[in-house]
PDB file as gemmi writes it, atoms N, CA and C in Angstrom:
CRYST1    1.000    1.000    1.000  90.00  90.00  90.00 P 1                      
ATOM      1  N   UNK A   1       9.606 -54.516 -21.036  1.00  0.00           N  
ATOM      2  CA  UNK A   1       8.258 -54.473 -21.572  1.00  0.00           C  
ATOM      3  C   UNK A   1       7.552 -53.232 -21.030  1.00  0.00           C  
ATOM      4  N   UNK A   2       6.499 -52.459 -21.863  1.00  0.00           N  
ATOM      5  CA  UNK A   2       6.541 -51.169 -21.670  1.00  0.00           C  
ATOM      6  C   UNK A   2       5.103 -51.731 -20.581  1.00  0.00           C  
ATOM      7  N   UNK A   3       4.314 -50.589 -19.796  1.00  0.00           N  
ATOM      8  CA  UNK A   3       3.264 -50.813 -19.096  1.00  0.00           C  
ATOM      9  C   UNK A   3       1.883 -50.939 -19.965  1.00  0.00           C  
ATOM     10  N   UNK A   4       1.883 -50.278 -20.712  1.00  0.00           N  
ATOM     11  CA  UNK A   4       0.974 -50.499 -22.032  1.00  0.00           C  
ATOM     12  C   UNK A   4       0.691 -52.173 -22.405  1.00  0.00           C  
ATOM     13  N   UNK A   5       1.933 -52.383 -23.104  1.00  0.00           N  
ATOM     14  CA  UNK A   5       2.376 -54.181 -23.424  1.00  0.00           C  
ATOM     15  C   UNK A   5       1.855 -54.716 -22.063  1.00  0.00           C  
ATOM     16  N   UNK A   6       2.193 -54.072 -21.277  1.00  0.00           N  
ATOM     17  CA  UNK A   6       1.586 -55.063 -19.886  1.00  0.00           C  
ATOM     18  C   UNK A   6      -0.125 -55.116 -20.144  1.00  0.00           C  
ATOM     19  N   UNK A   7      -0.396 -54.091 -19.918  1.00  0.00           N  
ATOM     20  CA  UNK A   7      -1.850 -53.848 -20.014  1.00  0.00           C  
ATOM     21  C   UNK A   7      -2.258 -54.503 -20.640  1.00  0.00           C  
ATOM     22  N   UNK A   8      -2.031 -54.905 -22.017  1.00  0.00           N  
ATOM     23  CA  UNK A   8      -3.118 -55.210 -22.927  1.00  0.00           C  
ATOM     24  C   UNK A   8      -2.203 -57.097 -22.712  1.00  0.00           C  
ATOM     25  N   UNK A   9      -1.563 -57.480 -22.352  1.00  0.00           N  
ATOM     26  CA  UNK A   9      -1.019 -59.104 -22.602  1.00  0.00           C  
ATOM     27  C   UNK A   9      -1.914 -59.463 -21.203  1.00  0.00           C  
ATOM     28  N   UNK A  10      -2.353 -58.669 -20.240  1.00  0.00           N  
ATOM     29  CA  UNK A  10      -3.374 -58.688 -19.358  1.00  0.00           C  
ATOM     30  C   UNK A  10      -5.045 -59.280 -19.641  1.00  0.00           C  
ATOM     31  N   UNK A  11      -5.251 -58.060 -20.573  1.00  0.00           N  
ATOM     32  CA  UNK A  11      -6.629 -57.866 -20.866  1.00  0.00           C  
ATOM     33  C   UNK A  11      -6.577 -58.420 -22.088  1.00  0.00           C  
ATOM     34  N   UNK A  12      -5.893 -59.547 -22.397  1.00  0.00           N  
ATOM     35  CA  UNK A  12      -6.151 -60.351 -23.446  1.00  0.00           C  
ATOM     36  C   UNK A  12      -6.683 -61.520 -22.825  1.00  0.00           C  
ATOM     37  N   UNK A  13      -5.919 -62.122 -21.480  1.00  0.00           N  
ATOM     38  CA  UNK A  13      -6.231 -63.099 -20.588  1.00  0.00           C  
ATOM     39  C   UNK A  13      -7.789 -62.933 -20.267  1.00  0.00           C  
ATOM     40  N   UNK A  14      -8.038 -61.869 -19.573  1.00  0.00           N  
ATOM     41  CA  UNK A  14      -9.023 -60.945 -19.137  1.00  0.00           C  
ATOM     42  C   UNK A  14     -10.433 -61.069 -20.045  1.00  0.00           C  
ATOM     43  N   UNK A  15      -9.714 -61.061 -21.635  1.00  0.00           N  
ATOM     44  CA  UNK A  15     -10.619 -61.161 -22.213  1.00  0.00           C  
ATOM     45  C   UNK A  15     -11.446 -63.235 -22.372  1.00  0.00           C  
ATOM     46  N   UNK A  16     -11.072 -63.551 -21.609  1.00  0.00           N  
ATOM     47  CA  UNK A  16     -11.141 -65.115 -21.970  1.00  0.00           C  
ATOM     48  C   UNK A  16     -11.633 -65.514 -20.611  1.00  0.00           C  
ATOM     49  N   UNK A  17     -12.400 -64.258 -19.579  1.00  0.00           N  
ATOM     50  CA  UNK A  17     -12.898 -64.768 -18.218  1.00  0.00           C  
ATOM     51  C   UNK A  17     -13.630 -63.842 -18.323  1.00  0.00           C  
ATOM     52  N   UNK A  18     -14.142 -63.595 -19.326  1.00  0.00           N  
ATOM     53  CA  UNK A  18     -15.699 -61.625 -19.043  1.00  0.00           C  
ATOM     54  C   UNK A  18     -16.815 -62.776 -18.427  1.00  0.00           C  
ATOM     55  N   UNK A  19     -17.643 -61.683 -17.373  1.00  0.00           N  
ATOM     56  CA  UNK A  19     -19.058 -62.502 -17.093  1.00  0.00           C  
ATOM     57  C   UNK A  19     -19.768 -63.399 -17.978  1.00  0.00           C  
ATOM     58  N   UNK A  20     -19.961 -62.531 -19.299  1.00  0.00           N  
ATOM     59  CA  UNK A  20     -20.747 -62.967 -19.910  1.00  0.00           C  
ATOM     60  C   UNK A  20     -20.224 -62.482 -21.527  1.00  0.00           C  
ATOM     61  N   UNK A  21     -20.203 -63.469 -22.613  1.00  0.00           N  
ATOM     62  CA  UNK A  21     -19.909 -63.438 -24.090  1.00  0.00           C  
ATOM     63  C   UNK A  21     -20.594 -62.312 -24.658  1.00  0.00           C  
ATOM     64  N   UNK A  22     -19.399 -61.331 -25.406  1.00  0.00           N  
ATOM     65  CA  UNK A  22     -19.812 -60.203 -25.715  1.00  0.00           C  
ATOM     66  C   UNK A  22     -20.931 -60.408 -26.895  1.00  0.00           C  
ATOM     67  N   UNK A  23     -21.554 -59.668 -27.520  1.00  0.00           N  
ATOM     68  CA  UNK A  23     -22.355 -59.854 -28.518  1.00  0.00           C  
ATOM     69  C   UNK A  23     -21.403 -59.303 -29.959  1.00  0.00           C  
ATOM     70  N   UNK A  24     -21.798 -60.017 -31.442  1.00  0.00           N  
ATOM     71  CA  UNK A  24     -20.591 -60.566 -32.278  1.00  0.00           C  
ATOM     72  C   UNK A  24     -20.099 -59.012 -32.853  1.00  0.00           C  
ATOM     73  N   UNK A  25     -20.654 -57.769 -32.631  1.00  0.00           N  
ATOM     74  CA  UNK A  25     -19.958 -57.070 -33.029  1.00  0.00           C  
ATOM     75  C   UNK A  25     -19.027 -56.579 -32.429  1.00  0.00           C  
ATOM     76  N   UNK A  26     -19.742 -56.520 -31.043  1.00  0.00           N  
ATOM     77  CA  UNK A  26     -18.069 -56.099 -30.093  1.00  0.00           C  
ATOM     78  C   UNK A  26     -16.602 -57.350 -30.475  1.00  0.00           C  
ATOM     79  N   UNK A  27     -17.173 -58.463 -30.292  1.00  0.00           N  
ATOM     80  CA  UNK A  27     -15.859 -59.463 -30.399  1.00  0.00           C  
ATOM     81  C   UNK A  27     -15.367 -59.275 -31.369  1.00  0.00           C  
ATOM     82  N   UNK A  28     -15.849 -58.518 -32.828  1.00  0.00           N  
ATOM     83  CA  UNK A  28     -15.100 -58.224 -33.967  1.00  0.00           C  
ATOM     84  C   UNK A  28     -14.519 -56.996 -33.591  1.00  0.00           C  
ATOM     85  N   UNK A  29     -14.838 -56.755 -32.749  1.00  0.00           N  
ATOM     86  CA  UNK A  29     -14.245 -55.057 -32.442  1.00  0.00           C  
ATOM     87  C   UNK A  29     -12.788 -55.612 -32.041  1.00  0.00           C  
ATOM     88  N   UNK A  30     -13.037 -56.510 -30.853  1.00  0.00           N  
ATOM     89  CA  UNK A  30     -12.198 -57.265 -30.181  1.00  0.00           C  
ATOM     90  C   UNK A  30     -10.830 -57.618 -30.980  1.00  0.00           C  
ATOM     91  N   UNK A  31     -11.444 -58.624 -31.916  1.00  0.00           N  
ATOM     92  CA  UNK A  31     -10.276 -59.191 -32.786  1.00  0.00           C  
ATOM     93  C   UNK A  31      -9.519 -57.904 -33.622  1.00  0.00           C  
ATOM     94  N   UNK A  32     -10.395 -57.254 -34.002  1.00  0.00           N  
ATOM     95  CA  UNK A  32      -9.772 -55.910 -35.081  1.00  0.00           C  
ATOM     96  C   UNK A  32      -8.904 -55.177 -34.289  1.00  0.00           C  
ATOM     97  N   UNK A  33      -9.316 -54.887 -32.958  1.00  0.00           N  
ATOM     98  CA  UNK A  33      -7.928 -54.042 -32.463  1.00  0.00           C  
ATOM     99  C   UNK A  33      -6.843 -55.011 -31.675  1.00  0.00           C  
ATOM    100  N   UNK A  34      -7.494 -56.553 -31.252  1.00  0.00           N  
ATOM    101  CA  UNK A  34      -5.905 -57.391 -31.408  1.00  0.00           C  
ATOM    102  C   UNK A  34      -5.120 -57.709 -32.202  1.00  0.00           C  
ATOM    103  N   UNK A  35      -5.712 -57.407 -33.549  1.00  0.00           N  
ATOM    104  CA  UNK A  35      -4.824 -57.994 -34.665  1.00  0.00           C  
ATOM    105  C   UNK A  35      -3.936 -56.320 -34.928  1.00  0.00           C  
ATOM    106  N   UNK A  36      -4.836 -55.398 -34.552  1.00  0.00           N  
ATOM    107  CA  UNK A  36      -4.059 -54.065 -34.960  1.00  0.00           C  
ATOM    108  C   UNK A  36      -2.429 -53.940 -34.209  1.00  0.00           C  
ATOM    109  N   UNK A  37      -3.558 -54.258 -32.908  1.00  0.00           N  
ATOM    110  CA  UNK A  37      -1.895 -54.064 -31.778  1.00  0.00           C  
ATOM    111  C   UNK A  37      -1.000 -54.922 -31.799  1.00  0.00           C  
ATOM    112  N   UNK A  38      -1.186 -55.945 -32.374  1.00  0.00           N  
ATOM    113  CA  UNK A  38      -0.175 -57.076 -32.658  1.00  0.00           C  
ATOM    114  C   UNK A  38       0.224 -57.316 -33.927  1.00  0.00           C  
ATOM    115  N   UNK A  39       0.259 -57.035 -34.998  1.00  0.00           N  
ATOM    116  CA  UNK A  39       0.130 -56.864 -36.595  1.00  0.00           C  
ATOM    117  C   UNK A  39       0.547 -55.750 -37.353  1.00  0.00           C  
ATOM    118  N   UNK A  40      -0.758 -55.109 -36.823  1.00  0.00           N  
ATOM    119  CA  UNK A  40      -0.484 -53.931 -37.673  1.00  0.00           C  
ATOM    120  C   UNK A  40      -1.611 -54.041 -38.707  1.00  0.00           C  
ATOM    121  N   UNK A  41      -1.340 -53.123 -39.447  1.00  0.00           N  
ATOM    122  CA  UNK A  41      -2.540 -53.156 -40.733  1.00  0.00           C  
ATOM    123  C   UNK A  41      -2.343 -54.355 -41.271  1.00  0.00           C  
ATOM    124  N   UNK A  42      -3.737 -55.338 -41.813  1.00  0.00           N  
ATOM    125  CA  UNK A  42      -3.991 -56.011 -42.527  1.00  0.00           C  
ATOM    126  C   UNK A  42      -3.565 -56.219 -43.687  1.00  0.00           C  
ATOM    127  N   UNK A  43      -2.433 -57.172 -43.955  1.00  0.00           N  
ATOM    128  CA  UNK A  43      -2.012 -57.145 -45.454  1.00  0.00           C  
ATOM    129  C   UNK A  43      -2.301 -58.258 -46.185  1.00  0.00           C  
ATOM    130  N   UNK A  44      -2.859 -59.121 -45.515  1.00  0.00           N  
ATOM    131  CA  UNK A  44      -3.043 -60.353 -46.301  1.00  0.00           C  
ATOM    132  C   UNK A  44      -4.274 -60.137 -47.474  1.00  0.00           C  
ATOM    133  N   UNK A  45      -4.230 -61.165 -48.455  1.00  0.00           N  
ATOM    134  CA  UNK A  45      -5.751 -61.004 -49.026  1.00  0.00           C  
ATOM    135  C   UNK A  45      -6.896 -61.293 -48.869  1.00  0.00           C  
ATOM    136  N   UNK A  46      -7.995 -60.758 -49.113  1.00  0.00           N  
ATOM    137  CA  UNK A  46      -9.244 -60.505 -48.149  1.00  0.00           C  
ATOM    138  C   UNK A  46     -10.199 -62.039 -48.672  1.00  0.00           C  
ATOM    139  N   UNK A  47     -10.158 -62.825 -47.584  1.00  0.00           N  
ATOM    140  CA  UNK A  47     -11.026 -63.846 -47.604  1.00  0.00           C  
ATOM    141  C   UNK A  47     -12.155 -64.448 -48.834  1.00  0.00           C  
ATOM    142  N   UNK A  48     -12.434 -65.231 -49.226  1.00  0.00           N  
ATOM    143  CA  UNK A  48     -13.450 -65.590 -50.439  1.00  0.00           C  
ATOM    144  C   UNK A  48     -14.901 -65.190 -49.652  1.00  0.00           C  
ATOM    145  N   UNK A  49     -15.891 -64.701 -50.634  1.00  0.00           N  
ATOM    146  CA  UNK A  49     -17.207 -64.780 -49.763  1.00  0.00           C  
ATOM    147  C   UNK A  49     -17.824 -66.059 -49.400  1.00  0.00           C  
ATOM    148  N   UNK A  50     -17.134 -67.044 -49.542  1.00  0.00           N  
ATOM    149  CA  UNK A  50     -17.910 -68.001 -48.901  1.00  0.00           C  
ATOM    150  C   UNK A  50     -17.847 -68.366 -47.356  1.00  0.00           C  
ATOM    151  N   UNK A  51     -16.382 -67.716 -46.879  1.00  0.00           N  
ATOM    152  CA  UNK A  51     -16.002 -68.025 -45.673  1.00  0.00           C  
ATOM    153  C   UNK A  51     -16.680 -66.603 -44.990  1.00  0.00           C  
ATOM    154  N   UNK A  52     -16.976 -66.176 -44.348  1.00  0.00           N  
ATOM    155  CA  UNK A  52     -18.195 -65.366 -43.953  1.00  0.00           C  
ATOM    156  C   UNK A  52     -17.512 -65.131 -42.496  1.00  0.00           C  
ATOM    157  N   UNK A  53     -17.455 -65.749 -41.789  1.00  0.00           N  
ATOM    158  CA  UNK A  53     -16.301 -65.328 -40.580  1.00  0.00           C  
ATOM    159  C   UNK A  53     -15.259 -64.630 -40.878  1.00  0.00           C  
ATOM    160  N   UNK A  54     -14.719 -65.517 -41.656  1.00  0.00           N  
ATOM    161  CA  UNK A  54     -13.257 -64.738 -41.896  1.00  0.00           C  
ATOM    162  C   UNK A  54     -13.027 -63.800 -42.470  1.00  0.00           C  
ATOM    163  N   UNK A  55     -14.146 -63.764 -43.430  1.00  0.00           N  
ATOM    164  CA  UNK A  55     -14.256 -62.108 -44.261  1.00  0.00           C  
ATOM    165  C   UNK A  55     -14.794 -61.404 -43.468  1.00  0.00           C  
ATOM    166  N   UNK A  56     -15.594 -61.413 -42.706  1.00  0.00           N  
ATOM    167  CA  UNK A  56     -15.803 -60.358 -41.259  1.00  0.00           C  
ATOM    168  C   UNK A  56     -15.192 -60.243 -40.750  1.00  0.00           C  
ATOM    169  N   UNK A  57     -14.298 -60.789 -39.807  1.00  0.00           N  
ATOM    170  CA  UNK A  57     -13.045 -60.753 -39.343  1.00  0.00           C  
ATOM    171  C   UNK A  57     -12.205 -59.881 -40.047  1.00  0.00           C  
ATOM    172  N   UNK A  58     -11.860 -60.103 -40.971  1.00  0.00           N  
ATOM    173  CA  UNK A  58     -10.751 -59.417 -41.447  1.00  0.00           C  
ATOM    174  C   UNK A  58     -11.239 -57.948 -42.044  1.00  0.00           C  
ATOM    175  N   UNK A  59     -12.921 -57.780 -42.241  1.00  0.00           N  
ATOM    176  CA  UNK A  59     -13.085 -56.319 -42.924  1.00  0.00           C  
ATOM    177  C   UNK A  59     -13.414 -55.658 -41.167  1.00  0.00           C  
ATOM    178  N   UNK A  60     -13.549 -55.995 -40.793  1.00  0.00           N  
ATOM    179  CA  UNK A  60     -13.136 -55.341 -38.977  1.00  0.00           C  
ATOM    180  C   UNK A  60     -12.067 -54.853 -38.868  1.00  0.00           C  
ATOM    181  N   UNK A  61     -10.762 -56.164 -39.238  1.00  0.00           N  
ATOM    182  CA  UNK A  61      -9.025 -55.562 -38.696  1.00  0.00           C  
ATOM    183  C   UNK A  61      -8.932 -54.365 -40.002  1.00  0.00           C  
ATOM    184  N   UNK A  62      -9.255 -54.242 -41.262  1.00  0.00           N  
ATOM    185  CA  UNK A  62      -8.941 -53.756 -42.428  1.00  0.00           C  
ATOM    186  C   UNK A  62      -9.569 -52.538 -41.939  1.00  0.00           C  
ATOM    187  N   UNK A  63     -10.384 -52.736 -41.087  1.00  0.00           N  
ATOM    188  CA  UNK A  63     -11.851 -51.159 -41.238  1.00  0.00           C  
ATOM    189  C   UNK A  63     -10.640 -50.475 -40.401  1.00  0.00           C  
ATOM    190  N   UNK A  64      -9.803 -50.782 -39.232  1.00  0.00           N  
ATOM    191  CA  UNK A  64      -9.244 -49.810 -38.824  1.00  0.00           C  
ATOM    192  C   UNK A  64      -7.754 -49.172 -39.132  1.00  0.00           C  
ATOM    193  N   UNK A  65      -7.326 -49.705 -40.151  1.00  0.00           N  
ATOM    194  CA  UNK A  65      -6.143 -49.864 -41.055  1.00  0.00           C  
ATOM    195  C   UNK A  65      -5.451 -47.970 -40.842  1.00  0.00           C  
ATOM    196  N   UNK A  66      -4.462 -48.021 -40.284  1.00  0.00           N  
ATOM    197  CA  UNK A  66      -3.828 -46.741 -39.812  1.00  0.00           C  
ATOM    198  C   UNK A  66      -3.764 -46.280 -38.457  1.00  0.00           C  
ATOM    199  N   UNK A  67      -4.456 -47.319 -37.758  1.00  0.00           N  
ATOM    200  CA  UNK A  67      -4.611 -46.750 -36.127  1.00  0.00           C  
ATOM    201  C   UNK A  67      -2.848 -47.663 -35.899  1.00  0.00           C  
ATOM    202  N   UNK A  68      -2.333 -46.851 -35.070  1.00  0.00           N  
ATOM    203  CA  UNK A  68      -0.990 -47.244 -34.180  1.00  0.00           C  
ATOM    204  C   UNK A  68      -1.322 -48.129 -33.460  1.00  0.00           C  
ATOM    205  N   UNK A  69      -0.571 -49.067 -33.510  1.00  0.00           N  
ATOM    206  CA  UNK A  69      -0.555 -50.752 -33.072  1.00  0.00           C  
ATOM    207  C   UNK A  69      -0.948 -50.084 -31.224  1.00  0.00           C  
ATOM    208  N   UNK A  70      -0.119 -48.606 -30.535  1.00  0.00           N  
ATOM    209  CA  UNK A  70      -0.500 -49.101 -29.431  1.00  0.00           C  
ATOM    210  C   UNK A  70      -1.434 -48.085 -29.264  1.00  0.00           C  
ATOM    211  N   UNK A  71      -1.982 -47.410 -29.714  1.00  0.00           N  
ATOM    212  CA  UNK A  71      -3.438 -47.239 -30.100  1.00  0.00           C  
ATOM    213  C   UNK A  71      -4.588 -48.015 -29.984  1.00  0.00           C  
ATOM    214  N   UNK A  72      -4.833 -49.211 -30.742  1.00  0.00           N  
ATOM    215  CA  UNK A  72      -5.309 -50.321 -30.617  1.00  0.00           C  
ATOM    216  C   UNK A  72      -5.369 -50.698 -29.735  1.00  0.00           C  
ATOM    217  N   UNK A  73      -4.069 -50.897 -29.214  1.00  0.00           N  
ATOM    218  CA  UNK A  73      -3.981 -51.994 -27.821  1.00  0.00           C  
ATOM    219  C   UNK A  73      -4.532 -50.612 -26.893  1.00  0.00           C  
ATOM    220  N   UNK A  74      -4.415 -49.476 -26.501  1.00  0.00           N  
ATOM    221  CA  UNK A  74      -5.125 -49.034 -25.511  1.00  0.00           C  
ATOM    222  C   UNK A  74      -6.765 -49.219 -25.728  1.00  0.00           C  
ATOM    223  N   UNK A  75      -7.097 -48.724 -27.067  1.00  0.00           N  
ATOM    224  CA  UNK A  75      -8.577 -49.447 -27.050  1.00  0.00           C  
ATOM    225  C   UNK A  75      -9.010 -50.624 -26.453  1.00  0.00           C  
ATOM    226  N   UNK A  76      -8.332 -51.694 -26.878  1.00  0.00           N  
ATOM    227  CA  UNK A  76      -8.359 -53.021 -26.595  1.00  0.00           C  
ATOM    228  C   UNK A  76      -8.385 -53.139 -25.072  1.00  0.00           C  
ATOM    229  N   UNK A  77      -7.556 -52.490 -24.010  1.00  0.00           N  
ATOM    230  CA  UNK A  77      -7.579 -52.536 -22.891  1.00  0.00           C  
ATOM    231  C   UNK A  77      -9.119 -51.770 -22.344  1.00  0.00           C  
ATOM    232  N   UNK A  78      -8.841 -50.900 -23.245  1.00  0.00           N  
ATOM    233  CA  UNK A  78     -10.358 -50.105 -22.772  1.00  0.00           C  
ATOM    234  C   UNK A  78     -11.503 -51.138 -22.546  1.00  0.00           C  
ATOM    235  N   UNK A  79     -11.791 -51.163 -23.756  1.00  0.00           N  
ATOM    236  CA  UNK A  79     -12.701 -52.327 -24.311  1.00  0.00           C  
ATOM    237  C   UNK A  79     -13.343 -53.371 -23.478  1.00  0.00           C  
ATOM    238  N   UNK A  80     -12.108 -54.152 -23.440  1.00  0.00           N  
ATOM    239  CA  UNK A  80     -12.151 -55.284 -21.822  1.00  0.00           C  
ATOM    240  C   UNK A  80     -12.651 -54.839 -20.781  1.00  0.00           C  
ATOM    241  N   UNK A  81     -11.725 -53.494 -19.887  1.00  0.00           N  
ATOM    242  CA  UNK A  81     -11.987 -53.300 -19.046  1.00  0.00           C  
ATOM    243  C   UNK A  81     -13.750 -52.391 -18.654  1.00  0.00           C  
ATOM    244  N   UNK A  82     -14.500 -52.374 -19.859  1.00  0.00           N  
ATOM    245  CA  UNK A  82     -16.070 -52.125 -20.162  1.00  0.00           C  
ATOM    246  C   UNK A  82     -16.311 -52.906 -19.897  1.00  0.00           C  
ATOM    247  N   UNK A  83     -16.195 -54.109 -20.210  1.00  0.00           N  
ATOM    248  CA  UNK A  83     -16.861 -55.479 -20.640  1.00  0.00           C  
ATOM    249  C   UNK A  83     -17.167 -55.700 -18.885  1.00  0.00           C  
ATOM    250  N   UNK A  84     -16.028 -55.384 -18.173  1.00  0.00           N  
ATOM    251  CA  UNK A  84     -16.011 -56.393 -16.831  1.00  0.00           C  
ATOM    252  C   UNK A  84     -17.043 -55.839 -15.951  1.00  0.00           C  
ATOM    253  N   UNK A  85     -17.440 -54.486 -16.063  1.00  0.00           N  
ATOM    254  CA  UNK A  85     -18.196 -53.736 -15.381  1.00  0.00           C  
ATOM    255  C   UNK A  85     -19.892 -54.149 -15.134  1.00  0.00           C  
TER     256      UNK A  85                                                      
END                                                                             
């Protein structure tokens, strides 16, 4: 497992003990670059408007559609490691 993969299977934990609950755009930030680094671009089809989470959710992971999975995940580590400060 590379140190990267370490990093971010870290600051995923990490992310589930921050002081205090990020506010909802960062946590979409959150989910968009976990689903990047673990996924990849978004291929499924994009949510009905009635479900309103999930279509946010997913136009977050979609908004960053081309970033390198460990791309993402270094954001993602970034990210966290803001949060804790």
């Amino acid at each position: 497992m590379s140190d990267l993969q370490q990093q971010f299977e870290a600051a995923v934990v990490e992310s589930k003990q921050l002081p205090e609950r990020p506010d909802n755009n960062t946590l979409l930030k959150l989910y968009a670059l976990y689903k990047q680094g673990t996924s990849g671009d978004a291929a499924d089809e994009r949510p009905g408007m009635t479900d309103f989470i999930a279509r946010a959710k997913y136009d977050a992971w979609a908004g960053i559609a081309g970033t390198a999975k460990e791309e993402a995940m270094r954001q993602y580590v970034d990210l966290i490691a803001s949060l804790k400060d």
